[in-house]
PDB file of the backbone (N, CA, C, O) and the ligand in Angstrom, with CONECT records:
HET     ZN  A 101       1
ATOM      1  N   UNK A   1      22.944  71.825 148.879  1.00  0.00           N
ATOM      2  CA  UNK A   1      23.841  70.913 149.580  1.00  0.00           C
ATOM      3  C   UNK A   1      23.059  70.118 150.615  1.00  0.00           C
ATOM      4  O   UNK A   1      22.319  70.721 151.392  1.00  0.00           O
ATOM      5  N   UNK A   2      23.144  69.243 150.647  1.00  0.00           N
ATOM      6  CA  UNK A   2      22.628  68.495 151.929  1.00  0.00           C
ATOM      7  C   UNK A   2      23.540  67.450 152.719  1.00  0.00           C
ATOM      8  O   UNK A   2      23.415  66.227 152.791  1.00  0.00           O
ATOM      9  N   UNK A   3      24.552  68.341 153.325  1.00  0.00           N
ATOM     10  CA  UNK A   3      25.502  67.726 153.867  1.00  0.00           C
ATOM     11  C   UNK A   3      25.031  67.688 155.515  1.00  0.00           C
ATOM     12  O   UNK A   3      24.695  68.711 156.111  1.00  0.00           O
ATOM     13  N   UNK A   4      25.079  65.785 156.401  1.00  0.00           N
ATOM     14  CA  UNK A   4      24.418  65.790 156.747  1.00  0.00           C
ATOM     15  C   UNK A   4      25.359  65.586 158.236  1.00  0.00           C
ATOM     16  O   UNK A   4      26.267  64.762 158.349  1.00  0.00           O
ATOM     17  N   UNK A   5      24.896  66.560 159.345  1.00  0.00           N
ATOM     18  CA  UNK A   5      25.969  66.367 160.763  1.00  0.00           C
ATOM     19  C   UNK A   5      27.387  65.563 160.358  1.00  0.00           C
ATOM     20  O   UNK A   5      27.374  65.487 159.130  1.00  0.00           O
ATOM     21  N   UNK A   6      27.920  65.286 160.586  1.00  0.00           N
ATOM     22  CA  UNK A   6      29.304  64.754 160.722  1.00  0.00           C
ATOM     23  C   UNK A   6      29.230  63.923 159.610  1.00  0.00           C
ATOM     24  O   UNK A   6      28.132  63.553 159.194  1.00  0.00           O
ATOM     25  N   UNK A   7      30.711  63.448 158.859  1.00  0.00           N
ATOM     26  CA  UNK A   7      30.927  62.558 157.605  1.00  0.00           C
ATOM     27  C   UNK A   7      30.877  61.121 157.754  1.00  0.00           C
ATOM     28  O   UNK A   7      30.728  60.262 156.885  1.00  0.00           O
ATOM     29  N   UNK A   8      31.088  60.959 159.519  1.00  0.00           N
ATOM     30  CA  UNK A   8      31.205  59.211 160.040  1.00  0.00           C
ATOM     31  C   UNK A   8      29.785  59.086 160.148  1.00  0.00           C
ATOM     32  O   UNK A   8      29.321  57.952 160.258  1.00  0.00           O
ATOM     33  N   UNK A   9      28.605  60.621 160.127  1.00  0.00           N
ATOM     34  CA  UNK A   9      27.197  59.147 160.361  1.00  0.00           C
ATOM     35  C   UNK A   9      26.996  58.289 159.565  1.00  0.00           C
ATOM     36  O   UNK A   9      27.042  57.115 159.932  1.00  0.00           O
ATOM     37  N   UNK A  10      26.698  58.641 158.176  1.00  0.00           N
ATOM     38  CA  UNK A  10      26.428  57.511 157.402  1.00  0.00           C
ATOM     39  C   UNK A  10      27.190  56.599 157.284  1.00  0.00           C
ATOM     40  O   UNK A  10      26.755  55.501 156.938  1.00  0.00           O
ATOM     41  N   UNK A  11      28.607  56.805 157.549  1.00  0.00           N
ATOM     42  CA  UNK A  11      29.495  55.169 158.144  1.00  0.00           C
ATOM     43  C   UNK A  11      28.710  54.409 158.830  1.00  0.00           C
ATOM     44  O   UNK A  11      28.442  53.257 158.488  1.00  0.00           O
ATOM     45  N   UNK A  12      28.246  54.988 159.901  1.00  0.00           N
ATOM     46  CA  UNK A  12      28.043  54.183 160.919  1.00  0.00           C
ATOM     47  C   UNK A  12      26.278  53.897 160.437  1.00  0.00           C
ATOM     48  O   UNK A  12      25.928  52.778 160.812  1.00  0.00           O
ATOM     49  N   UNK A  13      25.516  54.422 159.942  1.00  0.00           N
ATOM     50  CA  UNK A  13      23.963  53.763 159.663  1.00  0.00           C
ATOM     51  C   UNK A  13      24.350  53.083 158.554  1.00  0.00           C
ATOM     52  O   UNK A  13      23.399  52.356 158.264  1.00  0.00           O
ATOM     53  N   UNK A  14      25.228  52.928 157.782  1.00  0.00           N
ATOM     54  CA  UNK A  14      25.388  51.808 157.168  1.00  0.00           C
ATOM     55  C   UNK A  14      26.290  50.276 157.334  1.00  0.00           C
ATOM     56  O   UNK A  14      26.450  49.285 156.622  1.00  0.00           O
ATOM     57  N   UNK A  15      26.732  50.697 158.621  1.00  0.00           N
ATOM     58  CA  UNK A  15      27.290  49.482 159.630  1.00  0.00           C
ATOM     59  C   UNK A  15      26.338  48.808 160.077  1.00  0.00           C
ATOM     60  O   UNK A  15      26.041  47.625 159.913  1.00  0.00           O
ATOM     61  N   UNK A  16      25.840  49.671 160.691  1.00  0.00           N
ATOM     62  CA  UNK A  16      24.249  49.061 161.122  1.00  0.00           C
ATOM     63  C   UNK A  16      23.588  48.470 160.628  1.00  0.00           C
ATOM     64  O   UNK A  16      22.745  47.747 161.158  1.00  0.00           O
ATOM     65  N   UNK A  17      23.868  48.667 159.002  1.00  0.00           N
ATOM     66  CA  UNK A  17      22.581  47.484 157.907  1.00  0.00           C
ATOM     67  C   UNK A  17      23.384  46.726 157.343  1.00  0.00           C
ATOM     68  O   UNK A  17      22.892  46.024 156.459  1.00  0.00           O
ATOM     69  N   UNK A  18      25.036  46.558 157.648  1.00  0.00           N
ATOM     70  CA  UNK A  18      25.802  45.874 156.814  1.00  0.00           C
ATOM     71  C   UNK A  18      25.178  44.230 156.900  1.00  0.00           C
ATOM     72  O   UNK A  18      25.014  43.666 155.818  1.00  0.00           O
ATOM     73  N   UNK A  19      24.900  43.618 157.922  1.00  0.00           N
ATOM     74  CA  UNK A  19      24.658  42.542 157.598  1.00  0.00           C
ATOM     75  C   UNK A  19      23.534  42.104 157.231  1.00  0.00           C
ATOM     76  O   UNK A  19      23.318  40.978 156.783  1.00  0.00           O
ATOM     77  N   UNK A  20      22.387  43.375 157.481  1.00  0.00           N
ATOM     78  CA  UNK A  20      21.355  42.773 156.752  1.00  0.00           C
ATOM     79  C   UNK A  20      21.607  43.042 155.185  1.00  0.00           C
ATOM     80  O   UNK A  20      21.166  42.103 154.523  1.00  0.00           O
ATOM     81  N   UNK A  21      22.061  43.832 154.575  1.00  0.00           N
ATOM     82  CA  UNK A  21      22.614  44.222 153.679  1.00  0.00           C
ATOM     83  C   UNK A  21      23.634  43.191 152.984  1.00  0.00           C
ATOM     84  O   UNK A  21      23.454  43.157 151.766  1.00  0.00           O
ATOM     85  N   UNK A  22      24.460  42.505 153.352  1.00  0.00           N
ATOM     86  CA  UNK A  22      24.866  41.342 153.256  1.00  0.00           C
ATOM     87  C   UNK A  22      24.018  39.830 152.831  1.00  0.00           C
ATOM     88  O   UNK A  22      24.120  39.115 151.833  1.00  0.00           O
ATOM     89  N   UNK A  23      23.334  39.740 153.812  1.00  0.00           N
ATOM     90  CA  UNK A  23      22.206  38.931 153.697  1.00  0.00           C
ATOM     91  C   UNK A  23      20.885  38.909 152.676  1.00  0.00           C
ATOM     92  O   UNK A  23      19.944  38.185 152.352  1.00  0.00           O
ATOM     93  N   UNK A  24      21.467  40.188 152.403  1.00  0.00           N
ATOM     94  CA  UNK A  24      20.201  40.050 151.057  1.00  0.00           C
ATOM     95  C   UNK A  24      18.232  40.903 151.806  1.00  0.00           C
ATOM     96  O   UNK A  24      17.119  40.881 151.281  1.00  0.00           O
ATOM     97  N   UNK A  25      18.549  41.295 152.682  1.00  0.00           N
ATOM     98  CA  UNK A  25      17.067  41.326 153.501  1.00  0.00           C
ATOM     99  C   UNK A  25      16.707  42.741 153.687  1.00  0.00           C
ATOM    100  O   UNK A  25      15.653  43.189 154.137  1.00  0.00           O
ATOM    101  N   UNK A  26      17.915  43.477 153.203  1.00  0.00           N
ATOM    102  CA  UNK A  26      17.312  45.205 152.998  1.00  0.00           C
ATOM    103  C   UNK A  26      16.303  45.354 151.851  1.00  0.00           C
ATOM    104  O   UNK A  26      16.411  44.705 150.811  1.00  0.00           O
ATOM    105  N   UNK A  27      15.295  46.256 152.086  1.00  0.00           N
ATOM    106  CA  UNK A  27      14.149  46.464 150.988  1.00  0.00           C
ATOM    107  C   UNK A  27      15.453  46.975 149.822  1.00  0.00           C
ATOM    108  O   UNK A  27      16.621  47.229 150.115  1.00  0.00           O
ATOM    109  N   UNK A  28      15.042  47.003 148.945  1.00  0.00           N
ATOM    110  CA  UNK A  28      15.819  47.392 147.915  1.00  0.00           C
ATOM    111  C   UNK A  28      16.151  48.908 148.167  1.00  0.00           C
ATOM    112  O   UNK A  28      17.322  49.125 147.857  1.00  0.00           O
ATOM    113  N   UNK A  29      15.533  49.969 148.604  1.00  0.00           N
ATOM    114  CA  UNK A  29      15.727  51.687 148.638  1.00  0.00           C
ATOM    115  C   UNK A  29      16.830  51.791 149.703  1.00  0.00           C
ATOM    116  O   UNK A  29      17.547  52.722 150.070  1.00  0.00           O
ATOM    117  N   UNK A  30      16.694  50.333 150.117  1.00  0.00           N
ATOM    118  CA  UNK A  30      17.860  50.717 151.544  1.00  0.00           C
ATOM    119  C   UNK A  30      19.017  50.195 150.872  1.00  0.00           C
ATOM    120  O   UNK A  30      20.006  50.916 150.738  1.00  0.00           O
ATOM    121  N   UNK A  31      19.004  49.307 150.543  1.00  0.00           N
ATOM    122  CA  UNK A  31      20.348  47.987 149.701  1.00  0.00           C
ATOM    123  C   UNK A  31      21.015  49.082 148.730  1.00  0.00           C
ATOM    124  O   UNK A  31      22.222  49.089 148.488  1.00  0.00           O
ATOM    125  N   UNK A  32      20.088  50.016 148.195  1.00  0.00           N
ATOM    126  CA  UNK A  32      20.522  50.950 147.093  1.00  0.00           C
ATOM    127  C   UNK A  32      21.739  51.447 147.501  1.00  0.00           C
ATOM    128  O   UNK A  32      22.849  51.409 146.970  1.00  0.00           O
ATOM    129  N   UNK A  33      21.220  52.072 148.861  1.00  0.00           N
ATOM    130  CA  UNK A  33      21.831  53.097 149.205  1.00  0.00           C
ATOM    131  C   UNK A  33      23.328  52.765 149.836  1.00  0.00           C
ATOM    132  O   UNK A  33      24.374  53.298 149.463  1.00  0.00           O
ATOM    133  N   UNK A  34      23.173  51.612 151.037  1.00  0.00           N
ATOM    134  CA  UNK A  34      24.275  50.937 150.762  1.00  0.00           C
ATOM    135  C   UNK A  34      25.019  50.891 149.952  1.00  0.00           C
ATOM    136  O   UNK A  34      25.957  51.674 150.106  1.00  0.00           O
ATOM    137  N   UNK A  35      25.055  50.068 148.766  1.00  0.00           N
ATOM    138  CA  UNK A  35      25.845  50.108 147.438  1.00  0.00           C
ATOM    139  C   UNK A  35      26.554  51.782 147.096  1.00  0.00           C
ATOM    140  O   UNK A  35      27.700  52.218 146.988  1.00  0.00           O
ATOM    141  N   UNK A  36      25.553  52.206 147.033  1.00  0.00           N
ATOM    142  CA  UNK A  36      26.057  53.352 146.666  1.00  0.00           C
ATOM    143  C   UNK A  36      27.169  54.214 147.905  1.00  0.00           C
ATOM    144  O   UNK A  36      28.148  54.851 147.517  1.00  0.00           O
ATOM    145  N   UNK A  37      26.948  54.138 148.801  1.00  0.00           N
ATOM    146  CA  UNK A  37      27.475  54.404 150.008  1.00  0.00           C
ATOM    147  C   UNK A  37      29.013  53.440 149.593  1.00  0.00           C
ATOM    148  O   UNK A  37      30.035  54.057 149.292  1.00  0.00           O
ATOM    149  N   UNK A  38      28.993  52.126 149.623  1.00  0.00           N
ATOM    150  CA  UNK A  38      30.577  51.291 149.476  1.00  0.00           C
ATOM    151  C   UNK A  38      30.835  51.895 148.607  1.00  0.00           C
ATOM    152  O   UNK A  38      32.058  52.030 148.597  1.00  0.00           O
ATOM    153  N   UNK A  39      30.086  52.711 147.258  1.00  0.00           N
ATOM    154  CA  UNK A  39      30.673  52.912 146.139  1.00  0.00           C
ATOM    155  C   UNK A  39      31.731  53.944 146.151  1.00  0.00           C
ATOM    156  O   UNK A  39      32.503  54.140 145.213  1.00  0.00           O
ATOM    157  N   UNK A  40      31.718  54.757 147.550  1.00  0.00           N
ATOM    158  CA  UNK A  40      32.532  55.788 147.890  1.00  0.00           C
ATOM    159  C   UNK A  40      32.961  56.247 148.750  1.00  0.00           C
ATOM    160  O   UNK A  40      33.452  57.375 148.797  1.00  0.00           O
ATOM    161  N   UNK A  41      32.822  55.075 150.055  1.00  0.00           N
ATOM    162  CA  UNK A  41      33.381  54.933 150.782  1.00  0.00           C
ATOM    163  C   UNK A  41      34.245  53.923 151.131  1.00  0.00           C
ATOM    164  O   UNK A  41      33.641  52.966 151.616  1.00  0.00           O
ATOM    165  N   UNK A  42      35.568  53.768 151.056  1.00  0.00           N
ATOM    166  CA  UNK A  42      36.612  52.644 151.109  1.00  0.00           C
ATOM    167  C   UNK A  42      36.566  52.219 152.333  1.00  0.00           C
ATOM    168  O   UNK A  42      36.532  51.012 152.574  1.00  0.00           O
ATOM    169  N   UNK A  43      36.558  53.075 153.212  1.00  0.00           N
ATOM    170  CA  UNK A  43      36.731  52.658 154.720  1.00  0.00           C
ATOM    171  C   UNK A  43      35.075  51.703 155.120  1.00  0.00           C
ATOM    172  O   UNK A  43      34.972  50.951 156.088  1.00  0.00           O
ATOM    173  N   UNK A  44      34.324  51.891 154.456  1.00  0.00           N
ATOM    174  CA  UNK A  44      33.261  51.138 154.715  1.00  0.00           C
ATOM    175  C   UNK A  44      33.104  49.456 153.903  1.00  0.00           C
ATOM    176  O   UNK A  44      32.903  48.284 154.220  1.00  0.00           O
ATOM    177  N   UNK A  45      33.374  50.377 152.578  1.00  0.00           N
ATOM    178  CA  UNK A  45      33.795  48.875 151.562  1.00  0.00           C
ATOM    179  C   UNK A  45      34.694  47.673 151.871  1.00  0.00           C
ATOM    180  O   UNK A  45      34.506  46.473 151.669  1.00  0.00           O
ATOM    181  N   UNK A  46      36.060  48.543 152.596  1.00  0.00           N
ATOM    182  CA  UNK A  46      36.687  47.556 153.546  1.00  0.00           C
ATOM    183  C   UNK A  46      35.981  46.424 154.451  1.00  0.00           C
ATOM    184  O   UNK A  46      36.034  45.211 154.249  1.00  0.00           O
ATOM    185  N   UNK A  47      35.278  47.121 155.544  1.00  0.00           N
ATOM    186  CA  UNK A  47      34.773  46.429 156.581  1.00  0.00           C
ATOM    187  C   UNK A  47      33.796  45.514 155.996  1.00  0.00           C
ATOM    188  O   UNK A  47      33.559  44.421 156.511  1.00  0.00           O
ATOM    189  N   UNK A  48      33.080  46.036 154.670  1.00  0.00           N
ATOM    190  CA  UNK A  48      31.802  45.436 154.220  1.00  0.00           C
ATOM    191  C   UNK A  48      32.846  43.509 153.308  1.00  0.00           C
ATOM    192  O   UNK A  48      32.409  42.364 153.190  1.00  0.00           O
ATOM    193  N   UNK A  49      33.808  43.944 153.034  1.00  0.00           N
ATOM    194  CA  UNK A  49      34.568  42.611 152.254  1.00  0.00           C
ATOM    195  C   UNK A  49      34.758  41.940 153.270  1.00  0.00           C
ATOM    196  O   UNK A  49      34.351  40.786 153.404  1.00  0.00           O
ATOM    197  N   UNK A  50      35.539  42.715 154.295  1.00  0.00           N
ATOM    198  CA  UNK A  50      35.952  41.734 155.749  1.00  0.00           C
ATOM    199  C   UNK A  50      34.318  40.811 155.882  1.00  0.00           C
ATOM    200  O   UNK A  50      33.845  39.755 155.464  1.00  0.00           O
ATOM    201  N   UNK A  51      34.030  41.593 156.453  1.00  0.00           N
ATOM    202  CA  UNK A  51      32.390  41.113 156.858  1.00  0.00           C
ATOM    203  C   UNK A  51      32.080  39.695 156.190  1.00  0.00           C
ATOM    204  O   UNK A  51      32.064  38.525 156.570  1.00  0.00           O
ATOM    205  N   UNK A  52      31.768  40.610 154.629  1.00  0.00           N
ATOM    206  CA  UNK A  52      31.460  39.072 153.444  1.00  0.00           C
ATOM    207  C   UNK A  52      32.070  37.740 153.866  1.00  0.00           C
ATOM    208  O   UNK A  52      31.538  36.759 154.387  1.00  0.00           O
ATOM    209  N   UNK A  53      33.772  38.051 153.372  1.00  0.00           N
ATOM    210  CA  UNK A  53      34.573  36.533 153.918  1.00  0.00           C
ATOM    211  C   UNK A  53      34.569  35.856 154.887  1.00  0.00           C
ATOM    212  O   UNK A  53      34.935  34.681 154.926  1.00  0.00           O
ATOM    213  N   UNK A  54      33.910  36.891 156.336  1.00  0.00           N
ATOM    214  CA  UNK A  54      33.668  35.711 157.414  1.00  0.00           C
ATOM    215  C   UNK A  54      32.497  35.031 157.326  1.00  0.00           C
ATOM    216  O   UNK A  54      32.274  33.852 157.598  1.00  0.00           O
ATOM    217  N   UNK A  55      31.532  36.151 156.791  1.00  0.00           N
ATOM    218  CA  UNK A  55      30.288  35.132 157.109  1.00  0.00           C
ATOM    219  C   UNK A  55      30.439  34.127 155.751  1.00  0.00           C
ATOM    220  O   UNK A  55      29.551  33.276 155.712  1.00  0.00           O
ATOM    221  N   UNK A  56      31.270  34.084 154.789  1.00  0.00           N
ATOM    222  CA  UNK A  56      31.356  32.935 154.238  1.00  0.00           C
ATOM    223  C   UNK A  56      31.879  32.061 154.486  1.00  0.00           C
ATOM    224  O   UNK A  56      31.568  30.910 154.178  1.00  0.00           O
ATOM    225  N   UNK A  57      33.055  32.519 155.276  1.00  0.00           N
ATOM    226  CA  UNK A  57      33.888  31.151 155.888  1.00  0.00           C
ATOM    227  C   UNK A  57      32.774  30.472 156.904  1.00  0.00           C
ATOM    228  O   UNK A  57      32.535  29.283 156.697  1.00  0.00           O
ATOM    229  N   UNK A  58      32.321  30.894 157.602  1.00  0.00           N
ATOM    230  CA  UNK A  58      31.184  30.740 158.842  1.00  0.00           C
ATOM    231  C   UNK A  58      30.610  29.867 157.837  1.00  0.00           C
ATOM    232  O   UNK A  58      30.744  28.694 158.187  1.00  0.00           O
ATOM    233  N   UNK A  59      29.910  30.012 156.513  1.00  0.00           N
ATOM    234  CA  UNK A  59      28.797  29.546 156.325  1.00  0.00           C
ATOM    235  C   UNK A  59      29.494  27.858 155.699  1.00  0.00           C
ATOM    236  O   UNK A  59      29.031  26.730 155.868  1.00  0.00           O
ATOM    237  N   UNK A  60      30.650  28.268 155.013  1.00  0.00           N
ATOM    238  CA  UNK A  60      30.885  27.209 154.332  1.00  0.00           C
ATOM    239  C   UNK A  60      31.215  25.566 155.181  1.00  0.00           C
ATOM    240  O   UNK A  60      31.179  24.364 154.917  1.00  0.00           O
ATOM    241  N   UNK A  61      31.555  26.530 156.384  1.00  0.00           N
ATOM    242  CA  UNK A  61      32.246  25.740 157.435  1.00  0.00           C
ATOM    243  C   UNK A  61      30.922  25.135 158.216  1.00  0.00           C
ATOM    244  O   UNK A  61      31.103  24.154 158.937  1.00  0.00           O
ATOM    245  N   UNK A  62      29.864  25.578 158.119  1.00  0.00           N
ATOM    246  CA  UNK A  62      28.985  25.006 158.872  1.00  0.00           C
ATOM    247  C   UNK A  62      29.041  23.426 159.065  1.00  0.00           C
ATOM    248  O   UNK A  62      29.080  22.898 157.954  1.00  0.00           O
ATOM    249  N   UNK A  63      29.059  22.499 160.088  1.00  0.00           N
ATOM    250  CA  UNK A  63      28.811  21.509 160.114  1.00  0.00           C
ATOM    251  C   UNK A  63      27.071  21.422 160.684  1.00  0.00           C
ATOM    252  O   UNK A  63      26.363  22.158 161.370  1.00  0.00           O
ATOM    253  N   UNK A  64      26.876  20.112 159.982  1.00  0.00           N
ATOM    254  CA  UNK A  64      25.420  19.737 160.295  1.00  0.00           C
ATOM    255  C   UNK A  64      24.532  20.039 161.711  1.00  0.00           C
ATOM    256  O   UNK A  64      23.446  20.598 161.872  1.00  0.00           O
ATOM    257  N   UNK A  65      25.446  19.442 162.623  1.00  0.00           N
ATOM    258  CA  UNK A  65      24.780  19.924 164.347  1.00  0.00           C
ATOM    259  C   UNK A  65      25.995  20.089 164.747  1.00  0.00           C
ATOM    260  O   UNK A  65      26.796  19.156 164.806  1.00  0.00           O
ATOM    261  N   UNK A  66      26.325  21.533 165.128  1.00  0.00           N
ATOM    262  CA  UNK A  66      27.670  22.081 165.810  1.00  0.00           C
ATOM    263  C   UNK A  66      27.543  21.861 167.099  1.00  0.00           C
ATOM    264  O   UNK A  66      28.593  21.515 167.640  1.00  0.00           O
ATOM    265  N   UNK A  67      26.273  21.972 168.035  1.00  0.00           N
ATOM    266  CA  UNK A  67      26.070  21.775 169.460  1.00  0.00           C
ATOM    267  C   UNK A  67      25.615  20.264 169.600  1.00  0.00           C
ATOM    268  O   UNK A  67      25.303  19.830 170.710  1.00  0.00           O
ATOM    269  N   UNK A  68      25.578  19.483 168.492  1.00  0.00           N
ATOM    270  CA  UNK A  68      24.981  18.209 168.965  1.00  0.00           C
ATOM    271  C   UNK A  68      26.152  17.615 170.765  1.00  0.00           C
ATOM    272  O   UNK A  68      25.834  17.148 171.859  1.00  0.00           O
ATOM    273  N   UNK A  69      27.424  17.994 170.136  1.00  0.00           N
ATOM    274  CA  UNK A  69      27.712  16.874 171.159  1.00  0.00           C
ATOM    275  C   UNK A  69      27.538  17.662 172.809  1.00  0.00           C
ATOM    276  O   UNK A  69      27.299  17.186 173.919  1.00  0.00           O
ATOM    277  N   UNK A  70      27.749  18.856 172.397  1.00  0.00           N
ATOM    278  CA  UNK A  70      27.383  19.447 173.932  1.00  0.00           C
ATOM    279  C   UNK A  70      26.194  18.911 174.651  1.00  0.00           C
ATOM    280  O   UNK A  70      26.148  18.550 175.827  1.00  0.00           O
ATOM    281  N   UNK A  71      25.203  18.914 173.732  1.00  0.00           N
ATOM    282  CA  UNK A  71      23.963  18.644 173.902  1.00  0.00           C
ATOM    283  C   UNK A  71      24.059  17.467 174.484  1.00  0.00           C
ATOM    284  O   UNK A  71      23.816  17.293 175.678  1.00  0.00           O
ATOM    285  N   UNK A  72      24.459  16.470 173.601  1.00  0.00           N
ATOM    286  CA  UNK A  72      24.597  14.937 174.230  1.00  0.00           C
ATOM    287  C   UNK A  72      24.611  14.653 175.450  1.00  0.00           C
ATOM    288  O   UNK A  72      24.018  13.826 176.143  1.00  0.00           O
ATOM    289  N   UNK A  73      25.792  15.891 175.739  1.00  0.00           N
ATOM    290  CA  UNK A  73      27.132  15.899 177.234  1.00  0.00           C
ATOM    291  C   UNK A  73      26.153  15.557 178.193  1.00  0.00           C
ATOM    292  O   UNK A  73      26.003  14.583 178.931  1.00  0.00           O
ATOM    293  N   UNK A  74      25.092  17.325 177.866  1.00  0.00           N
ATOM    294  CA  UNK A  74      23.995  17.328 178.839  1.00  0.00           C
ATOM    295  C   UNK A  74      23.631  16.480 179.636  1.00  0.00           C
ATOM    296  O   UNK A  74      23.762  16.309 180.848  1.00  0.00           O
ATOM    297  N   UNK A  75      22.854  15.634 178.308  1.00  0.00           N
ATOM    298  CA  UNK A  75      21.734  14.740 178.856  1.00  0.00           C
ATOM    299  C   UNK A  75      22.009  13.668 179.544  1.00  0.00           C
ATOM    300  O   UNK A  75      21.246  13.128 180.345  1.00  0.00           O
ATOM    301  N   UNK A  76      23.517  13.193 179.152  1.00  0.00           N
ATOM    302  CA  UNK A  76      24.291  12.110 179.677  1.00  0.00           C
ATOM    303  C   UNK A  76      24.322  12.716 181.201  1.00  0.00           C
ATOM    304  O   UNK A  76      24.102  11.942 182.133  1.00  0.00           O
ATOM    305  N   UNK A  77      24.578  14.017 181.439  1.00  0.00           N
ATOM    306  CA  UNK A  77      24.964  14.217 182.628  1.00  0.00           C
ATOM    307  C   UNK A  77      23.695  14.195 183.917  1.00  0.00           C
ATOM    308  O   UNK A  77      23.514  13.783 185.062  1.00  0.00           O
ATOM    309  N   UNK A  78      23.128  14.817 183.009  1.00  0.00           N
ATOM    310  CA  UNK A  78      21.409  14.630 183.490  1.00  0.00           C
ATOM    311  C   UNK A  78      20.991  13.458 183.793  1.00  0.00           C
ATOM    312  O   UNK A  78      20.222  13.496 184.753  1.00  0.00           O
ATOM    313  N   UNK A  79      21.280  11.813 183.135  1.00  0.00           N
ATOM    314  CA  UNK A  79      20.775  11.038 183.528  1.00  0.00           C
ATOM    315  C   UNK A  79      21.345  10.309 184.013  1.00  0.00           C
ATOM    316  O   UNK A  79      20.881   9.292 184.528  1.00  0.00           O
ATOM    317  N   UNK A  80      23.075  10.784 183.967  1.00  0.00           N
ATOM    318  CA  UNK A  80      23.500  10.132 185.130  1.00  0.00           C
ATOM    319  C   UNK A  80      23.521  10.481 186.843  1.00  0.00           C
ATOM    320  O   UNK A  80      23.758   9.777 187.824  1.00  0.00           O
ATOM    321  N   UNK A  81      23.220  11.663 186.702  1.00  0.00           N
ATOM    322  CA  UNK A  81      22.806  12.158 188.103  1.00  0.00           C
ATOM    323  C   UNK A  81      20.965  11.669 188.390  1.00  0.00           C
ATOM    324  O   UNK A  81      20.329  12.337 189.204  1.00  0.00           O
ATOM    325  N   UNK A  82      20.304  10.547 187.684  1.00  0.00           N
ATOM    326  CA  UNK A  82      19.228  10.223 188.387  1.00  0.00           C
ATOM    327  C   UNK A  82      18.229  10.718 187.420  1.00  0.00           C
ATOM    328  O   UNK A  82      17.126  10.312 187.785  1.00  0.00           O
ATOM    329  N   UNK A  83      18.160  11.298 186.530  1.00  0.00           N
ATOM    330  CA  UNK A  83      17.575  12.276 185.647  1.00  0.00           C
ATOM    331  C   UNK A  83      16.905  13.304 186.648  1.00  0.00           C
ATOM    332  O   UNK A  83      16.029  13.922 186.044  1.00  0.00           O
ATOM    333  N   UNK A  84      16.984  13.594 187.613  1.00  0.00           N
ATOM    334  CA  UNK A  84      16.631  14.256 188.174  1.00  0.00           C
ATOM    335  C   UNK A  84      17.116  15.982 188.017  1.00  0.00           C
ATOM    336  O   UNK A  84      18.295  16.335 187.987  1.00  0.00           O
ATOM    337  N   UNK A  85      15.962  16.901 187.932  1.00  0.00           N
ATOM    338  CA  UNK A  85      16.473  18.156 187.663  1.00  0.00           C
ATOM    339  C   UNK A  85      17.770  19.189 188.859  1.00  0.00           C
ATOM    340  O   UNK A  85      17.538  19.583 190.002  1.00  0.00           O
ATOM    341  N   UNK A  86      18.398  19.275 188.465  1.00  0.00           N
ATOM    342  CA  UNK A  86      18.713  20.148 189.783  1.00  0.00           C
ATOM    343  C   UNK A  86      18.206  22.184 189.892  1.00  0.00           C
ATOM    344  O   UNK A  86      18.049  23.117 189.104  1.00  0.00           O
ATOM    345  N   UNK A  87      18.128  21.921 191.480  1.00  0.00           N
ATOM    346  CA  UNK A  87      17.812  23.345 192.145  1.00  0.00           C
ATOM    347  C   UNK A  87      18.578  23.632 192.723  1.00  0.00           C
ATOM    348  O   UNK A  87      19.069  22.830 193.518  1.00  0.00           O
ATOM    349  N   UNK A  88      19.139  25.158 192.581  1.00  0.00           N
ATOM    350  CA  UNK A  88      19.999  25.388 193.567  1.00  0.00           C
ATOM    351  C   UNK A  88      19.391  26.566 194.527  1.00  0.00           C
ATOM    352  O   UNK A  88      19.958  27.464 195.151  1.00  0.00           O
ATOM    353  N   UNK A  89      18.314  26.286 194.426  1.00  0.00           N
ATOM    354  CA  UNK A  89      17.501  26.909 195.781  1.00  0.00           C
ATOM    355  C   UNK A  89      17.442  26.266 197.114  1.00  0.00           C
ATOM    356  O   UNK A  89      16.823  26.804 198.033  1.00  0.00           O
TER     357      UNK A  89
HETATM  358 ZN    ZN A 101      31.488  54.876 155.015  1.00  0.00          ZN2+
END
């Protein structure tokens, strides 16, 4: 038997690699194990689908420069104060 401290660790060390695991970037001996791990654990397989659909919505949704206009804000603000840096020392 090699039943190993409590039944939630390997929940949780495979939370831990879910998104690299997701991402494709676990060596394969690890990705294995994963898989095999969702393969029989529901409560993990759950979180691991949740997971998937956001980072796909995330990905699909990406627009080109998401911070461009903040960025813009910045500089506008920056050079309308003189371009001068501020200190608040
Ligand atoms: Zn699990």
């Amino acid at each position: 038997m090699s039943d190993r401290s409590a039944p939630g660790s390997t929940c949780e060390s495979v939370m831990a690699r879910l998104l690299e695991h997701l991402d494709g970037e676990l060596p394969p001996s690890l990705d294995t194990w994963v898989r095999e791990h969702l393969a029989v654990c529901e409560h993990c397989l759950a979180r691991t689908e949740h997971q998937r659909a956001f980072l796909r919505a995330v990905r699909a949704r990406r627009t080109p420069t998401p911070a461009t206009e903040a960025l813009r804000a910045r500089i506008e603000r920056t050079l309308r104060s003189g371009g001068r840096s501020e200190h608040d020392d």
